[in-house]
C-alpha positions in Angstrom: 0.0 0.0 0.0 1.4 3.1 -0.8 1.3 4.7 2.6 3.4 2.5 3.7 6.1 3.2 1.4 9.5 3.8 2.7 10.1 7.7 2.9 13.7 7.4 1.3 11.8 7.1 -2.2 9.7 10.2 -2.0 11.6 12.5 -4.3 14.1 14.9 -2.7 14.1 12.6 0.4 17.0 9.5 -0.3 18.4 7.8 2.0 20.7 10.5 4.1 17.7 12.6 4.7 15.7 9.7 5.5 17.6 8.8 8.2 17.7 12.4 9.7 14.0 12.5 9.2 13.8 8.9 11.6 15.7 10.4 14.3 14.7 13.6 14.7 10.5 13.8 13.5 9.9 9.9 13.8 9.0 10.1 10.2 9.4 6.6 8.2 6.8 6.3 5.6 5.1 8.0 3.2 2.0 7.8 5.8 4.1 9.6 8.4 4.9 12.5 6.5 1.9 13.0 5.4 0.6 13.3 8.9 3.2 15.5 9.9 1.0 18.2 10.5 1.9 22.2 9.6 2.1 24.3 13.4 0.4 27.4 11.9 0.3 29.5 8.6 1.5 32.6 6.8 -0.8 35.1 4.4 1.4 35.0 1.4 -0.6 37.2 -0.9 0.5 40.4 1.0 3.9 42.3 -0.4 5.2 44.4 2.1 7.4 47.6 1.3 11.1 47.8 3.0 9.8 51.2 4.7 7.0 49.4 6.7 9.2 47.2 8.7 9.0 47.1 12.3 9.8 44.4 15.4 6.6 43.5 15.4 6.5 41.5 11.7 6.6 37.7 12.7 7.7 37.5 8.2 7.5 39.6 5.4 7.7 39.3 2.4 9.3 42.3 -0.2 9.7 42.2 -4.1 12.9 43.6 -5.3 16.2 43.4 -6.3 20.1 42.7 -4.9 22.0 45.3 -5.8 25.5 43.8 -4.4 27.0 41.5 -2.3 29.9 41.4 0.2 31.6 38.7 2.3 32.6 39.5 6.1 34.6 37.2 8.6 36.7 34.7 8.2 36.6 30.6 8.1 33.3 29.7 10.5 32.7 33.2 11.0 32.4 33.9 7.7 29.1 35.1 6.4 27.6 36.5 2.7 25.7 39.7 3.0 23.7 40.4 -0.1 21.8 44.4 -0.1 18.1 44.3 -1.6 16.1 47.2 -2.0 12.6 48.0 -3.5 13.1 51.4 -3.9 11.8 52.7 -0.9 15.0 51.3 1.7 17.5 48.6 1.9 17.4 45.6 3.8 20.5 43.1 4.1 20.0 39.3 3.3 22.2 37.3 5.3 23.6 33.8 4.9 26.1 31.9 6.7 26.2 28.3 5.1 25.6 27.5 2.0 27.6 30.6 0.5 28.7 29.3 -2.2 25.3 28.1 -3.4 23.8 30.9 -3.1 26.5 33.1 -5.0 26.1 30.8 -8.0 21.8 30.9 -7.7 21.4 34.6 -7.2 22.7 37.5 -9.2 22.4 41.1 -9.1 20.0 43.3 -10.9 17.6 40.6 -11.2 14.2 40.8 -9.4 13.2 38.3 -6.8 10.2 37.8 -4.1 12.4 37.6 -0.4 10.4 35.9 2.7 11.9 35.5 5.8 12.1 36.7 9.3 13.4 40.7 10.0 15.3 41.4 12.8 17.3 44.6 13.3 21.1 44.7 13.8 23.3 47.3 14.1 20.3 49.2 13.5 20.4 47.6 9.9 17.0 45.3 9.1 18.1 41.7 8.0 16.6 38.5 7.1 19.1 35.6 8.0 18.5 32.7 5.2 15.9 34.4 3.3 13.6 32.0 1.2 14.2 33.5 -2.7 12.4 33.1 -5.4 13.0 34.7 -8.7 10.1 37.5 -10.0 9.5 37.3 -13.7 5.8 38.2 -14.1 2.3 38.2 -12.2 2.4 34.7 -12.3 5.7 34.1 -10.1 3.7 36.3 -6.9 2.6 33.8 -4.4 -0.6 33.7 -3.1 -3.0 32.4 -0.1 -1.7 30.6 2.6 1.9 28.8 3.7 2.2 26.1 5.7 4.6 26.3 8.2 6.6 23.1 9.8 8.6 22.8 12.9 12.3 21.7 12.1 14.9 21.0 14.5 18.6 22.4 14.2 20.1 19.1 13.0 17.2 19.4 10.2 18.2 22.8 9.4 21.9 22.1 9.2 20.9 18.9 6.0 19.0 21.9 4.1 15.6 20.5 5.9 14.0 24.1 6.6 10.2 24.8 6.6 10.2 25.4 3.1 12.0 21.9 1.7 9.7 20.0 4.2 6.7 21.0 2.3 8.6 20.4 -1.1 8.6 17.0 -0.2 5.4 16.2 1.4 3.9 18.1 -2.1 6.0 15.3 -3.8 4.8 12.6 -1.5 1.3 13.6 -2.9 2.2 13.3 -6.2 3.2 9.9 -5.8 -0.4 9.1 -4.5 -2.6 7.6 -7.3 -6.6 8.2 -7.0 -7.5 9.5 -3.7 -6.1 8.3 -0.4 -8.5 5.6 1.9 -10.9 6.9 4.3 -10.1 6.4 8.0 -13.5 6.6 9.4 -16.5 5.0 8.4 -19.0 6.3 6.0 -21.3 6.7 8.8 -19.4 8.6 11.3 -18.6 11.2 8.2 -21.9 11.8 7.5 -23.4 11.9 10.7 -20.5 14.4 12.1 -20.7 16.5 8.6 -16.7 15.9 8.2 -14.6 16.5 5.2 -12.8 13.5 3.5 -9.8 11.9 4.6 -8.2 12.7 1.6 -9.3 16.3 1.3 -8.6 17.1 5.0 -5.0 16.0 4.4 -4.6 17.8 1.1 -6.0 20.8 2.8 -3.9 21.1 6.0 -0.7 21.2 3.9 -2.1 23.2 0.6 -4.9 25.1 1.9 -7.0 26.6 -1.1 -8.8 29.2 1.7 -9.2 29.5 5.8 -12.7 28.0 5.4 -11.1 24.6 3.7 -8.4 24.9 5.7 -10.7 24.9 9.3 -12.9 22.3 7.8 -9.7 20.3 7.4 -8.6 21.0 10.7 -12.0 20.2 12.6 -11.9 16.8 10.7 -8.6 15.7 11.5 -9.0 16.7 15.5 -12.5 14.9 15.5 -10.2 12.0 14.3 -7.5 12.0 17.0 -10.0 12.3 19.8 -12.5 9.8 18.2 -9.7 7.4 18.1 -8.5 8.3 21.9 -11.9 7.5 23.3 -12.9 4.6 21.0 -9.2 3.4 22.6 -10.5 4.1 25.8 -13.5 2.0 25.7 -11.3 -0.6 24.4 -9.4 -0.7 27.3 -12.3 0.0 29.9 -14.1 -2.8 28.5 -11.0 -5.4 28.1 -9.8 -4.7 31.8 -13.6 -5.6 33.1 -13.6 -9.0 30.8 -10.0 -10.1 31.9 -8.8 -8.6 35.0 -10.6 -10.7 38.1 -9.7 -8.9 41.1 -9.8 -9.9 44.9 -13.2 -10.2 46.6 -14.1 -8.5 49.2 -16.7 -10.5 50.7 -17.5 -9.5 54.3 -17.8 -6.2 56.5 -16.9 -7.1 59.5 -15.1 -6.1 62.6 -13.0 -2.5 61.9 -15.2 -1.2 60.1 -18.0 -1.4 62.3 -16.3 -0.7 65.1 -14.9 2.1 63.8 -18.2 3.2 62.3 -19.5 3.1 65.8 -17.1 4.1 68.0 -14.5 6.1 66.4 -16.2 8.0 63.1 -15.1 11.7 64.1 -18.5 12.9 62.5 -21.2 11.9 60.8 -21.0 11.2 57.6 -22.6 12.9 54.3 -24.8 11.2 52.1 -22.1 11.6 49.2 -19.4 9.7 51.7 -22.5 7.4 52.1 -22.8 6.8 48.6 -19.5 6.7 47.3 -18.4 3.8 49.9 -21.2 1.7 48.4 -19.8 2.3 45.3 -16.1 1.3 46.1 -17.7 -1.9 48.0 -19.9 -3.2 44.9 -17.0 -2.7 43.1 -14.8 -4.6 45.6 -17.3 -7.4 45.8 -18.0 -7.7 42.2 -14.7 -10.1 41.3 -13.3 -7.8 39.1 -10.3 -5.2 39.5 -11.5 -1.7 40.7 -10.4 1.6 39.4 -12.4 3.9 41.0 -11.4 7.8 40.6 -12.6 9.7 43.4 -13.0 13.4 43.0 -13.9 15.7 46.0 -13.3 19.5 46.4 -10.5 20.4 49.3 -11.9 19.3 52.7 -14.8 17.1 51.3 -13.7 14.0 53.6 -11.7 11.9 50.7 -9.5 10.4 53.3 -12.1 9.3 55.8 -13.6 7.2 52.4 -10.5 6.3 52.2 -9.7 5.0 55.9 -13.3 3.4 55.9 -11.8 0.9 52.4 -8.9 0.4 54.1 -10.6 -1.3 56.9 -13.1 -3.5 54.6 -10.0 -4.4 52.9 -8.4 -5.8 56.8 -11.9 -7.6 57.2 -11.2 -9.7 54.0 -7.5 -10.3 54.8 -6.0 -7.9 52.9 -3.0 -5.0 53.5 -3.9 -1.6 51.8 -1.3 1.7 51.1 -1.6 5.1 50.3 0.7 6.7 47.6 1.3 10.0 48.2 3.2 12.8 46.1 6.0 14.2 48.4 6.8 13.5 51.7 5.3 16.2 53.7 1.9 14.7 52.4 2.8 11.2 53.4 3.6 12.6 57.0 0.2 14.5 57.0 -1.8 11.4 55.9 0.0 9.3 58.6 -0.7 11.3 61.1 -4.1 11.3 60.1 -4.6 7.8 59.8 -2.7 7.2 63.6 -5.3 9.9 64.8 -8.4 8.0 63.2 -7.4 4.6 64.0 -4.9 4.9 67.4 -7.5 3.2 70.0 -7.8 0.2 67.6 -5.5 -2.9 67.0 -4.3 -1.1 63.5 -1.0 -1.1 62.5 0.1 1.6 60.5 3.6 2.6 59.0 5.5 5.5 57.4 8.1 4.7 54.4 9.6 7.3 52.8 12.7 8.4 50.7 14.2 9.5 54.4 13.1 6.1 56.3 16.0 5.2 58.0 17.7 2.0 57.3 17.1 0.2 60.4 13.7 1.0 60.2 13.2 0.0 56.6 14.2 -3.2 57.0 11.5 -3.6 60.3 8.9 -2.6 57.4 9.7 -4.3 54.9 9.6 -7.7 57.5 6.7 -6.5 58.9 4.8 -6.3 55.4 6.1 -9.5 54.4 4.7 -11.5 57.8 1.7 -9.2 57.3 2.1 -7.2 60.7 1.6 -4.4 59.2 -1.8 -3.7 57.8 -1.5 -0.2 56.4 1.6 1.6 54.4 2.0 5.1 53.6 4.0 6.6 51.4 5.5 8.5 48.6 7.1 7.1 45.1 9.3 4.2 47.8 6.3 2.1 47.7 6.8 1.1 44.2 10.6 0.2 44.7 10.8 -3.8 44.1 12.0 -4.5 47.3 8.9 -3.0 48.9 6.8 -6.9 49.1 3.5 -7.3 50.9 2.1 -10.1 52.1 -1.6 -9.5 50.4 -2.0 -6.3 49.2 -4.9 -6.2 48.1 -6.1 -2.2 48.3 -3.9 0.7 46.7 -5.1 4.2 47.1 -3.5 7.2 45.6 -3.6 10.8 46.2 -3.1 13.6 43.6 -3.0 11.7 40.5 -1.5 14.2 38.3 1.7 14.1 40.4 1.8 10.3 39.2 3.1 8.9 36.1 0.5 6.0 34.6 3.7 3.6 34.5 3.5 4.3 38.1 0.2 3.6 38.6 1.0 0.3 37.0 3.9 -0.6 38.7 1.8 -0.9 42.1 0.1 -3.6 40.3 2.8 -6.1 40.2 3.1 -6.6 43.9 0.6 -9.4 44.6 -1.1 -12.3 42.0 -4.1 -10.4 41.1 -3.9 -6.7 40.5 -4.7 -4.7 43.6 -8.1 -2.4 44.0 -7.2 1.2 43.2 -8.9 4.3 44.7 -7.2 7.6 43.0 -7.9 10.8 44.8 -7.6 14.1 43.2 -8.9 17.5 45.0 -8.6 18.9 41.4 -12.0 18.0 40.2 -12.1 17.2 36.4 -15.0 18.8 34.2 -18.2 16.1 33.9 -17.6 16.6 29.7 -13.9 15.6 29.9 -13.8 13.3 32.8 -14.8 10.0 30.4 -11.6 11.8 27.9 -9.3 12.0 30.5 -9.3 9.5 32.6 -11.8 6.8 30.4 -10.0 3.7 32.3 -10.9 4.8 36.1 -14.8 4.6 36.5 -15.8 8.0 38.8 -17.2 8.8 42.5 -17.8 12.5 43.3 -18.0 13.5 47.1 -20.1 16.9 46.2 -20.7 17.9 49.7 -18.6 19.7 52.7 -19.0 18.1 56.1 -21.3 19.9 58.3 -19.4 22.4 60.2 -17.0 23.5 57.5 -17.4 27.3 56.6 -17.1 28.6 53.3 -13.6 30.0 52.5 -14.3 34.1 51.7 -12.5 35.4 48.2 -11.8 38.7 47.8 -10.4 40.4 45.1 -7.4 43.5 45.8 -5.8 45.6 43.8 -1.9 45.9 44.4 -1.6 50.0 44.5 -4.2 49.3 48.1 -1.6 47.2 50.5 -2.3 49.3 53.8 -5.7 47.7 54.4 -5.0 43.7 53.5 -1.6 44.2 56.1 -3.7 45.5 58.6 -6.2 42.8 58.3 -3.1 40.3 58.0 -2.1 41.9 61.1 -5.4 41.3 62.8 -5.7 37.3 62.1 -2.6 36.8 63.4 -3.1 38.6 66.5 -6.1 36.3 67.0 -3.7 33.0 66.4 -4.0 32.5 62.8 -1.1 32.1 60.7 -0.8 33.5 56.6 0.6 32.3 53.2 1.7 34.8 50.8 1.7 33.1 47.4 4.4 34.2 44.4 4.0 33.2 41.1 8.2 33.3 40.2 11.3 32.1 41.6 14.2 34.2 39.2 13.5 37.7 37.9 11.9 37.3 34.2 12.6 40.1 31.9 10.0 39.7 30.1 7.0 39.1 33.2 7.4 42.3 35.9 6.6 39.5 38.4 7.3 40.6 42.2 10.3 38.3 42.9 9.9 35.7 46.0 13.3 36.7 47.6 12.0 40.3 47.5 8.9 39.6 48.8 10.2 37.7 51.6 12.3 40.9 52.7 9.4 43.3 52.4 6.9 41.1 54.1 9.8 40.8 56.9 9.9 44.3 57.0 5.9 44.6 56.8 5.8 42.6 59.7 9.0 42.8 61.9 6.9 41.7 65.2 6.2 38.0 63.8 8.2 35.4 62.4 8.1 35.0 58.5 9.6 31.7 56.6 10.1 30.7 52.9 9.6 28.3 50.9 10.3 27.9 47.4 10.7 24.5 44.9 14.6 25.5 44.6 15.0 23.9 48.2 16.3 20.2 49.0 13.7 17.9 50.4 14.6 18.4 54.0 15.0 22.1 53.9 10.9 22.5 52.8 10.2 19.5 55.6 12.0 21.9 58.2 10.4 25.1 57.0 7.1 23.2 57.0 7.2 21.7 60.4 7.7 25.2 61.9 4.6 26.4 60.3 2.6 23.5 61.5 4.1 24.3 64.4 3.7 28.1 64.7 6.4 28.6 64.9 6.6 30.8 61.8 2.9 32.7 61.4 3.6 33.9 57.9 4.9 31.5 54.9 6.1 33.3 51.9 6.0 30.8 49.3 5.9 29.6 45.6 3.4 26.7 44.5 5.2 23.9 45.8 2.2 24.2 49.0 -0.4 23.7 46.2 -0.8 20.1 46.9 -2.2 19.0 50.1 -0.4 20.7 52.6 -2.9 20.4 55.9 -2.5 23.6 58.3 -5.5 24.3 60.3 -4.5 26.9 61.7 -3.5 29.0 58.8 -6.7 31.1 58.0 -5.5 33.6 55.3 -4.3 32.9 51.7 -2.6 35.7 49.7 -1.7 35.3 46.4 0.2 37.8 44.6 0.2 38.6 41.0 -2.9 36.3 40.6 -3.7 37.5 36.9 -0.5 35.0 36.1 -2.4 31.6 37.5 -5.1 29.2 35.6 -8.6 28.6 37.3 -8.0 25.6 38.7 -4.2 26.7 40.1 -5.7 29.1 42.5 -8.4 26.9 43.5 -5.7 24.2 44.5 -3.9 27.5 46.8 -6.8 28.3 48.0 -7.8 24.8 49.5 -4.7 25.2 51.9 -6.9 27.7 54.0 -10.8 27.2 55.6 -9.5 23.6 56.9 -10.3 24.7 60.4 -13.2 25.6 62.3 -12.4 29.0 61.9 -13.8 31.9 58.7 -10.6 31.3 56.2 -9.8 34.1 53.7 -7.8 34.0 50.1 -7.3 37.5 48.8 -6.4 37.6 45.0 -4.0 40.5 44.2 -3.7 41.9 40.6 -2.9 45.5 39.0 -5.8 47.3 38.2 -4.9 47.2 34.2 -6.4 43.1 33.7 -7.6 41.8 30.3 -11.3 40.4 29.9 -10.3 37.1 30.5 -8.4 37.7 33.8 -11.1 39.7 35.3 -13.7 37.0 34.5 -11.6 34.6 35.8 -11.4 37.1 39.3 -15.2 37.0 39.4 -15.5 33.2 39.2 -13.0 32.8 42.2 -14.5 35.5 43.9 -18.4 33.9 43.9 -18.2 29.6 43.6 -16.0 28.2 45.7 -17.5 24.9 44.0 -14.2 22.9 42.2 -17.0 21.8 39.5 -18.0 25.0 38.2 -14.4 26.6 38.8 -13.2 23.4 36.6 -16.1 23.9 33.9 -15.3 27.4 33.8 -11.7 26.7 32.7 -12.3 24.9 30.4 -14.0 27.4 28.8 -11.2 29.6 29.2 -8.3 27.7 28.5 -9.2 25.1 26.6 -8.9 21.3 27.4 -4.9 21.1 27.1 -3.4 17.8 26.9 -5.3 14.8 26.4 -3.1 11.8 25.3 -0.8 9.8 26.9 1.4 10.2 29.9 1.3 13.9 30.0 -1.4 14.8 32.6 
């Protein structure tokens, strides 16, 4: 079949360039290129005049003619300089390999259509490696739009630019007899309205106009995600038909004494719910993968400690996977709090486990003393064994690779249950997209008692009043985050930088005690800075992102987050989950300039009225877009 041709005979390819086009765009057949998609497009039909240049042109293009040329430097500094005018200035054209190619193409006094990139030098305008063309009539002017393709320097060093990429993908069509197969079936075309395979194709690289050429994009992204979700319910469908998982049979003992004696409060219906959900699953023979979304403070882990227990009942060990290690220490304190007047045995393994210790573990996981591990990315080391594991749960999926996830599987007969928590809820529309394999529970309630965190919008000219009211909470107790979005100055984003805002919040506040923390710092500096918050012994952390995730302070009541026009939706709803975990009101103040853009500001007014993850995570979508879909990006 002809897409499957070999790309070394497309014309202008051979074997040199086929290899280069292997290693560096994973490009082997005819097929391949031809799917090799353009990353955007450039007007052709508009001639530009020398005169009009300025920095902001992304490519011209001029009609003219070189008047001379002249060679500069010497050996691998040596470059060709040829000057082009159209009458109305000069620009230089610059080259720096392929001189002597370009001597023997080009001569003066001729016209010829330049493209390329300007950029000024020595206050001179210049286009390095101009695309030429020679200008003999009307006919010679291009027109409509260029596709564009992304090279790499290795490419561009073999003569593979933008422009000799298209050159052969337009041969590679010409070697194409009749028109190419379809990929869909009829019916899927015509009920979706979508272009032809063949046409879509021929249209993304040679687009006749923008209306083809957005008809050819809409049918080749309906494509990609059709095949992604017809992949998913593949998968979905093969795991329930092959993957027999432990049975949980019985509720028995822990759980109801726990549920008796030691539930720390009553439970809400969507706890109710969701735990008959995980223990159908459990019961049903086959593997669980149960996602489990719940806003910040929703009760996941109780759900999660409740499992654990039906899981003992049955015979089985459990663990919880957590991201970093200040996480895992939150969640085993937690879970000794929960469970310390019963016969529970609960351990801690960590990168920083000492040795001695570690080996006590891993014995006691083997005999099956222990009956519940937590954890960060150590659990999945092979010499972590268990006796039975039979119940994995992980927190904060997206700090977890899927190979990961997998990896927990090998460490009994049958594949383990799996419970993923995220506190980042994921829109109901791309929930089955994103995470098709894992079947979803959503806790969509706060237990009763939990106040609403309050969301206020500041503008950063007005700092008197929010130090003052900084001032006041931590009078009354209360500790504060300040939130920066940068680590390093940025030339380009007038961001306030952490290390400054450390040393004017010190100097803001010289009667308390302020700490920092930033993603720069070793492991066991952030534990150390973080322990004397939950401590108080610090009342102020000024601090980067790295406390987005799951960082439990119940004390602190008041989230400040500077420059908060440079975060996404669902970023500042993750910062602003670190406050209202207490019993007490809980503020996040969003601080911006007053100049914002449309966008920003609706994004202020969402924050500022739902504190609901769902509609925050709808809402985002809206604004940003889905992002990335496939694979083992997440």
């Amino acid at each position: 079949m002809i897409l499957q041709t070999d790309i070394k005979f497309v014309p202008g390819v051979g074997p040199k360039r086929a290899g280069i086009l292997n290693k560096e765009l994973d490009v082997f057949t005819l097929g391949d290129l031809l799917r090799y998609y353009p990353y955007r497009y450039i007007d052709r039909s508009r001639m530009y005049y020398v005169h009009e240049i300025d920095g902001s042109m992304p490519y011209i293009q001029l009609k003219g003619k070189i008047t001379a040329f002249e060679m500069f430097g010497e050996g691998r500094k040596k470059r060709l300089v040829a000057h082009f005018t159209d009458g109305t200035g000069f620009i230089d054209l610059v080259w720096f390999q392929g001189i002597r190619f370009v001597e023997n193409k080009y001569k003066a006094n001729q016209e010829y259509i330049v493209f390329g990139k300007p950029t000024l030098f020595n206050n001179r305008w210049n286009i390095a490696h101009p695309d030429i063309d020679p200008y003999l009539s009307e006919a010679d002017r291009p027109d409509g739009l260029m596709a564009m393709y992304n090279t790499t320097e290795k490419m561009k060093n073999h003569y593979l630019n933008s422009k000799a990429v298209q050159k052969i993908i337009e041969n590679a069509f010409g070697m194409i007899n009749g028109r190419l197969p379809e990929s869909l079936s009829a019916d899927v075309v015509k009920t979706a309205h979508l272009m032809s395979f063949h046409d879509a194709v021929e249209n993304i690289h040679f687009p006749r106009n923008p209306v083809l050429l957005r008809d050819a994009e809409f049918r080749l992204k309906f494509e990609e995600l059709f095949f992604i979700q017809l992949n998913i319910v593949r998968y979905a469908a093969d795991r329930k038909d092959k993957l027999n998982g432990f049975v949980f049979k019985r509720v028995g003992k822990y759980l109801n004494l726990f549920y008796e004696k030691h539930l720390p409060f009553e439970l809400t219906n969507a706890q109710k719910r969701v735990i008959k959900e995980i223990r159908k699953d459990t019961a049903s023979g086959k593997q669980m993968n149960r996602l489990l979304q719940g806003d910040v403070g929703s009760g996941k882990t109780l759900v999660a400690v409740m499992c654990m227990l039906i899981a003992m009942d049955n015979g089985f060990q459990s663990c919880l996977m957590a991201p970093t290690e200040i996480l895992a220490s939150q969640h085993f304190e937690t879970f000794r709090g929960l469970l310390s007047d019963m016969d529970v045995n609960v351990a801690l393994l960590t990168g920083s486990t000492r040795k001695k210790e570690r080996a006590d573990i891993h014995a006691g996981l083997l005999s099956g003393d222990i009956h519940i591990l937590i954890g960060t990315h150590a659990l999945i080391e092979d010499v972590v064994q268990f006796n039975n594991l039979g119940f994995v749960v992980i927190d904060e999926q997206h700090r977890f690779g899927v190979a990961q996830r997998a990896k927990l599987w090998s460490k009994n007969e049958h594949p383990p249950h799996v419970l993923v928590m995220t506190a980042t809820p994921i829109p109901r529309t791309l929930a089955m997209t994103v995470y098709g394999d894992l079947d979803v529970s959503v806790i969509d309630e706060l237990p009763p008692g939990r106040k609403p965190v309050q969301t206020l919008h500041r503008y950063d000219k007005k700092r008197g009043a929010l130090y003052q009211f900084i001032r006041e909470q931590v009078k009354a107790g209360r500790q504060a985050y300040i939130v920066y979005p940068l680590i390093e100055e940025s030339e380009t984003l007038d961001l306030k930088n952490l290390e400054e805002g450390f040393v004017h919040i010190r100097e803001a506040f010289p009667e308390f005690t302020v700490c920092k923390m930033h993603g720069r710092m070793k492991p066991a500096e952030k534990e150390e800075v973080m322990q004397r918050f939950v401590a108080n012994e610090a009342q102020i952390m000024v601090s980067t992102t790295v406390i987005e995730v799951g960082v439990n302070v119940p004390n602190a009541s008041v989230m400040v987050i500077e420059s908060a026009q440079r975060f996404g939706l669902s970023q500042l709803h993750q910062l602003r989950g670190r406050v209202g975990r207490g019993a007490d009101q809980s503020y996040c103040v969003l601080i911006t300039p007053y100049e914002l853009s449309a966008d920003t500001r609706k994004r202020m007014e969402i924050m500022t009225e739902s504190n609901d993850g769902f509609v925050i995570a709808e809402a985002d979508l809206k604004l940003r877009g889905p992002g990335d879909l496939e694979g083992t990006q997440q």
